[in-house]
C-alpha positions in Angstrom: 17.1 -39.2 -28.1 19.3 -39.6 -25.3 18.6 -35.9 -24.2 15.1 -36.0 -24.6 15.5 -39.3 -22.4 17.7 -36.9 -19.9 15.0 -34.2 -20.3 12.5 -36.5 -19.3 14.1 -37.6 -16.0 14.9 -34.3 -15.2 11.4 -33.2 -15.5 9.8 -36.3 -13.6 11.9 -35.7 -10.4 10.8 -33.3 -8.2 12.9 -30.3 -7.8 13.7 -28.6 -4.8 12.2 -24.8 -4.3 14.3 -22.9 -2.3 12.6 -20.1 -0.4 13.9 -16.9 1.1 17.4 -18.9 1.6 20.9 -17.8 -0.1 24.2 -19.1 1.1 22.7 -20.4 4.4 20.7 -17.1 5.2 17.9 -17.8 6.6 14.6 -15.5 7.0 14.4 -14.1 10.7 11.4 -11.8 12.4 12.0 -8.0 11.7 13.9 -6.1 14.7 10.9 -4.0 16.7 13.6 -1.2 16.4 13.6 -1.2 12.3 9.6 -1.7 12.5 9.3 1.3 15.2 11.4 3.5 13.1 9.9 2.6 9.7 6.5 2.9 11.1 7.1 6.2 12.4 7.9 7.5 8.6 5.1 5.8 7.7 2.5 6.9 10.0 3.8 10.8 9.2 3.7 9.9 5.3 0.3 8.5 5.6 -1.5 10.9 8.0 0.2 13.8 6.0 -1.4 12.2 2.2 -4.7 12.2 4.4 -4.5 15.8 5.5 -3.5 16.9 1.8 -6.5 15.1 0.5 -8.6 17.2 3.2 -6.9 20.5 2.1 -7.7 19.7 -2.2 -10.5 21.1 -2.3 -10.0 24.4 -0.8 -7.9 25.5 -4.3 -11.4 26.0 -4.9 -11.6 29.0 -2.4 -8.5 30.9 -4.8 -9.9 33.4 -6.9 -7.3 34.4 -9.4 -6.5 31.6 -12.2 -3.0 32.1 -11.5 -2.8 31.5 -7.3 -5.1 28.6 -8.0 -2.9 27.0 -10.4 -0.1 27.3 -8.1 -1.9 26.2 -5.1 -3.0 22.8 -7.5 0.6 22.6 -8.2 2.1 22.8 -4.5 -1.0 20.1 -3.6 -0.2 17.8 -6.8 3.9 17.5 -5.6 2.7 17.0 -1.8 0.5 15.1 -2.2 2.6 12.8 -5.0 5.8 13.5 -2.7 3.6 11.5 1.2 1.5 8.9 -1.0 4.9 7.9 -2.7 6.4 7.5 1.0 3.6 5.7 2.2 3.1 3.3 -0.4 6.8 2.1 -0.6 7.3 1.9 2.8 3.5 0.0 3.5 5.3 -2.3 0.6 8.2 -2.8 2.2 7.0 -3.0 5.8 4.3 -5.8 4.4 7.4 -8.1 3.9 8.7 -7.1 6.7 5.9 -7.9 9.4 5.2 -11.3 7.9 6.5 -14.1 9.9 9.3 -16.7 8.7 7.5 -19.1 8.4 4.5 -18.1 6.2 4.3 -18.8 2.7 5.4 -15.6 0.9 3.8 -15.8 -2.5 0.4 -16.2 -1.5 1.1 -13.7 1.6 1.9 -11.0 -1.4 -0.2 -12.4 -3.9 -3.1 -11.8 -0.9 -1.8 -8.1 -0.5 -1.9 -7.3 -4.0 -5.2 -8.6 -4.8 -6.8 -6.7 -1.7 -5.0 -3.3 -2.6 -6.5 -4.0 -6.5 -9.9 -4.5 -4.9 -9.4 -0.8 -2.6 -8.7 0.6 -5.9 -11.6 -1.0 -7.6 -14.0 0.0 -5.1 -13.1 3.1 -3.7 -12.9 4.6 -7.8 -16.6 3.1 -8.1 -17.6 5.5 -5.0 -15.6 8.3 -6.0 -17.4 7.9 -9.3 -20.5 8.2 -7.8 -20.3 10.9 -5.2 -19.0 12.9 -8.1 -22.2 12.1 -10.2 -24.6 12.9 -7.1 -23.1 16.6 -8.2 -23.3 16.6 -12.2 -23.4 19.8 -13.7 -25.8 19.7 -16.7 -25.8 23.3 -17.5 -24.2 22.6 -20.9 -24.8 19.8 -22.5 -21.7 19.2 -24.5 -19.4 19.1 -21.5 -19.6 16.7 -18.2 -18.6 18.7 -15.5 -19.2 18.0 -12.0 -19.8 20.6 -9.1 -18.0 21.7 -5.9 -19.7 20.2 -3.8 -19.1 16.4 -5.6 -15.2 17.2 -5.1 -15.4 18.0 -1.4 -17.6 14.8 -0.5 -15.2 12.9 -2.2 -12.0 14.3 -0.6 -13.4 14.3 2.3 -14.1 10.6 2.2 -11.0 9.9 0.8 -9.1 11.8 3.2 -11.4 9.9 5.8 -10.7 6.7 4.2 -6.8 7.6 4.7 -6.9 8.1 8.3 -8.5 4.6 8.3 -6.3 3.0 6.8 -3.0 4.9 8.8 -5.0 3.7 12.0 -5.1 0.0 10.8 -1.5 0.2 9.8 -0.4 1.2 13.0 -2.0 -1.5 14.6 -0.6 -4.0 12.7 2.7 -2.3 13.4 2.0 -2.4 17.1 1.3 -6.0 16.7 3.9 -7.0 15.0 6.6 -5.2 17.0 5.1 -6.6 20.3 5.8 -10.1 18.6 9.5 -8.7 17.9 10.3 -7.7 21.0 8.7 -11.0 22.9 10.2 -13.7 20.6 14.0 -14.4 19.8 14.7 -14.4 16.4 14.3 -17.4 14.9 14.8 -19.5 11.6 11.8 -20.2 9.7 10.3 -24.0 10.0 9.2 -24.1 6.5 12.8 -23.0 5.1 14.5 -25.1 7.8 12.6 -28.1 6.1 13.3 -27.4 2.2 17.0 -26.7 3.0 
């Protein structure tokens, strides 16, 4: 009874929530150095997924079953090999860019949920610019036409570009605040330390 009692207490008081803080470090803007140099590998990753999703579907153009597998195969580990770059680095430079004193679960939370909806939506268009082209020669088998494949790496490429555009603003944004502000300690941690 007396640790229920204990248990009790302990649960009614409120507990502090450290955030961002160990052993008196305290969350300060990214360097505009780090950002610039990041970016850069970023904005090469991200232009170079986009330009691979341009060049998919000229495997079409191979002839021989053989040079087309192995042009699918060079594509599939480029392409794999930039949007792996890009994606952990747009992760990482997400954190990054955010100032100190925002509240970093919802700030993520937000970026998830947004990326989850991209997905979402641009699948749903993929799906139907590939349907626009439905081949329904034989019945049996779904198979979609040329044509659908191009319209939708082309607007997927297009889509890429986009989005390496907007990234790069937010890069120049957020190393313009780096280089104009001294580093400085969060005002949210400040207060829960």
């Amino acid at each position: 009874q007396q640790q229920q009692q204990q248990h009790g207490r302990d649960l009614a008081q409120p507990k502090k929530i450290e955030h961002q803080i160990s052993e008196g470090k305290i969350r300060q803007w990214a360097s505009a150095e780090m950002l610039a140099y990041k970016g850069s590998i970023l904005m090469a990753s991200t232009v170079g997924f986009g330009i691979i999703e341009f060049a998919i579907p000229c495997i079409s153009l191979f002839q021989e079953p053989g040079s087309r597998d192995r042009a699918y195969l060079i594509c599939t580990v480029c392409f794999g090999g930039t949007f792996g770059v890009a994606f952990s680095l747009f992760q990482d430079l997400t954190w990054d860019i955010l100032p100190p004193e925002v509240d970093f679960a919802n700030a993520m939370g937000f970026s998830v949920m947004s990326r989850l909806l991209g997905i979402g939506l641009g699948n749903f268009v993929g799906g139907l610019m590939l349907d626009m082209f439905t081949d329904t020669s034989d019945a049996d088998n779904v198979a979609y036409g040329t044509k659908g494949y191009i319209l939708m790496c082309v607007w997927s490429g297009c889509c890429v570009l986009l989005s390496a555009a907007l990234a790069g603003s937010a890069l120049s944004s957020a190393k313009a605040v780096g280089k104009s502000e001294e580093p400085r300690e969060s005002t949210v941690l400040a207060a829960t330390a």
